[in-house]
C-alpha positions in Angstrom: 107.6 57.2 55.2 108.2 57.0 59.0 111.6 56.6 60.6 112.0 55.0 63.6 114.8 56.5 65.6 115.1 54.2 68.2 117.1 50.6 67.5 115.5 47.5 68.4 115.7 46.1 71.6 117.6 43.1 72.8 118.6 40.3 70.4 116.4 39.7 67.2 114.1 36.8 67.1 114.0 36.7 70.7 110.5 36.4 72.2 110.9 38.4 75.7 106.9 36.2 76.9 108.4 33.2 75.4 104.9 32.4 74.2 106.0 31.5 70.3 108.4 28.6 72.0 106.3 27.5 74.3 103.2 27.4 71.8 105.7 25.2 68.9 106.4 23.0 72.1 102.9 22.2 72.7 102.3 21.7 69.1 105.0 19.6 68.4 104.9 17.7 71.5 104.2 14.0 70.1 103.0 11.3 72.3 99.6 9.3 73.1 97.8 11.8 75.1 96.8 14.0 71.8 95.9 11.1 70.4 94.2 9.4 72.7 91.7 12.8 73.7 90.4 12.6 69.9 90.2 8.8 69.9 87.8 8.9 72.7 86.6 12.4 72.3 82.6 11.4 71.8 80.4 12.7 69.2 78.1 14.9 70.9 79.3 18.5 69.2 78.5 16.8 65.8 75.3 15.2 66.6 74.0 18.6 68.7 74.9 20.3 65.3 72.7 17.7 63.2 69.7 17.6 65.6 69.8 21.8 65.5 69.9 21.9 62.1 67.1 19.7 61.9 65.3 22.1 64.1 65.9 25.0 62.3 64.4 23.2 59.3 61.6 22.4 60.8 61.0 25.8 62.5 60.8 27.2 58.9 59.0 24.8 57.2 56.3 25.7 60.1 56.8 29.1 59.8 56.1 29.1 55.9 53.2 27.0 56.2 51.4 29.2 58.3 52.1 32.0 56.4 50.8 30.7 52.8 47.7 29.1 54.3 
């Protein structure tokens, strides 16, 4: 098992970037502009997801009926 010889550094728990703080901030920040971004966010993603899927499907389909005939 290794040993580390050298102490920690500074107080414990203490985030030197101050990132983890910053990030819990963020998160738990409450208030209408989080909510308001997903009620108006649109439906694009989902309906460019649908309409490839679609494609794929009918890619194959093609694909295997050109190959058995």
């Amino acid at each position: 098992m290794a040993h580390n010889p050298q102490p920690p550094q500074g107080p414990q728990g203490h985030d030197p970037a101050g990132s983890t703080q910053m990030f819990r901030a963020f998160v738990d920040e409450p208030g209408p502009a989080g909510q308001q971004t997903q009620a108006t966010r649109p439906s694009g993603p989902r309906a460019g997801l649908i309409v490839g899927v679609i494609a794929v499907v009918v890619i194959l389909a093609a694909v295997g009926w050109l190959a058995f005939s």
